[in-house]
Structure formats: structure tokens, C-alpha cells
N, C-alpha and C positions, 0 to 999 in steps of 0.2 A: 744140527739136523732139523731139519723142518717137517719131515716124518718119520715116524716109530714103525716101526713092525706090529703090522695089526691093525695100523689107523684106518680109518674111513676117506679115503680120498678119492679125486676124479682123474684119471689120467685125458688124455687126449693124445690120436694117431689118426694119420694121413693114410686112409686106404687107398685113395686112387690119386696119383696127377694129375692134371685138368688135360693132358693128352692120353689119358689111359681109359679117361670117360669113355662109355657105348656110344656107338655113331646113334642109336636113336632119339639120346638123349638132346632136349632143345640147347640150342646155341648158345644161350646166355647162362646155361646152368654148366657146361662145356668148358668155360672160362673158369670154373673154379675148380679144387681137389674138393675130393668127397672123405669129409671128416668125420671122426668118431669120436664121442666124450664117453668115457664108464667109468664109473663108479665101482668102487670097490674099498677091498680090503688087502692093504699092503702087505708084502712077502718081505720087504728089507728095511734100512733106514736109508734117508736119503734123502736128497736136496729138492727143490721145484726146479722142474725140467730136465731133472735127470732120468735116464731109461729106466724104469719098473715096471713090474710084475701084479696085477693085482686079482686077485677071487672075488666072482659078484657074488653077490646073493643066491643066484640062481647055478653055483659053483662052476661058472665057466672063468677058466684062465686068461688071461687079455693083458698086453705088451704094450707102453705106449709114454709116453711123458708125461709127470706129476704133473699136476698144472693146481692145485689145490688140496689142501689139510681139511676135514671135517668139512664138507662142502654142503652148501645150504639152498633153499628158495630166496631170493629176492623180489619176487614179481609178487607183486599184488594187482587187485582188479581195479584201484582208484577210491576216491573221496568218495561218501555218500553223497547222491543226489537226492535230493528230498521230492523231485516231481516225479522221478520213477519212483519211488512206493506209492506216491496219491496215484498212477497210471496203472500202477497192479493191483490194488486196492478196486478201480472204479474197472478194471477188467474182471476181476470177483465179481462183482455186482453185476454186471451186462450177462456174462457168459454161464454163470451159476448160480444166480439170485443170492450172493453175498455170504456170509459168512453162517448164514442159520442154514444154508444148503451143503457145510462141512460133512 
């Protein structure tokens, strides 16, 4: 089993086909299904991408395929640049006479 009952996992579900899309909706968004990923907490055991059941947080029910165990952040904002802090540093100085106008 790849999850327990009770884990923290994400499921993911296909609310709309890309022919089920609103006619208002733009053309190149129309091409695709309108997806959902939540988060929750598991009601059974059971494999990735099998049908489950999970409780958000905010204790709504929601049906859809495991797609992840304990799911995490990945993204971060990148490597420090060293000229944006001298750029916010010398924006203090211009805009609010520097650090003795804290």
C-alpha cells in the first residue's frame, strides 16, 4: 500500500471535459479538461491512482485519484541575486532617507 488511512495525500479529478467547457470560455482554454488537485486526508488504504475518498481540512468530502503520499512544496523563488538587495537597499535611501527613517 502506498497509503494508510489517515495520510495526507493529494488526489487529482477531471471536473470538466474540454467539450463540457462554457462557450464563454477562450478557445485555447476549451482544448483542455478543467482539473482539480486536493489535498486531504485519506478514508482507506490504497495504491497511487487508485479511486479514493479524502477530508480536507476545511472538512469537505472530495472523490478523485491518489496521485501522492504526504505531498509537499517544491517551488522556490531561485538563487540569491546580490544586485537586488544593493537595488533595495539604495530604494531605502531615495524613498525614505535610509535606514535611520525606520
Amino acid at each position: 500500500m502506498d497509503a494508510r488511512r489517515g495520510d495526507w495525500v493529494i488526489i487529482h479529478n477531471t471536473v470538466l471535459d474540454s467539450s463540457q467547457r462554457a462557450p464563454q470560455v477562450p478557445e485555447d482554454t476549451k482544448l483542455h479538461p478543467l482539473e482539480t488537485w486536493v489535498k486531504g486526508f485519506i478514508d482507506r488504504d490504497a495504491n497511487i491512482s487508485d479511486l479514493v475518498k479524502v477530508k480536507t481540512i476545511t472538512g469537505r468530502c472530495v472523490e478523485g485519484n491518489l496521485v501522492n503520499v504526504n505531498p509537499y512544496y517544491t517551488h522556490d523563488y531561485g538563487k540569491c541575486i546580490p544586485e537586488l538587495l544593493q537595488i533595495g537597499l539604495q530604494a531605502r535611501d531615495i524613498l525614505f532617507g535610509g535606514e535611520l527613517n525606520d
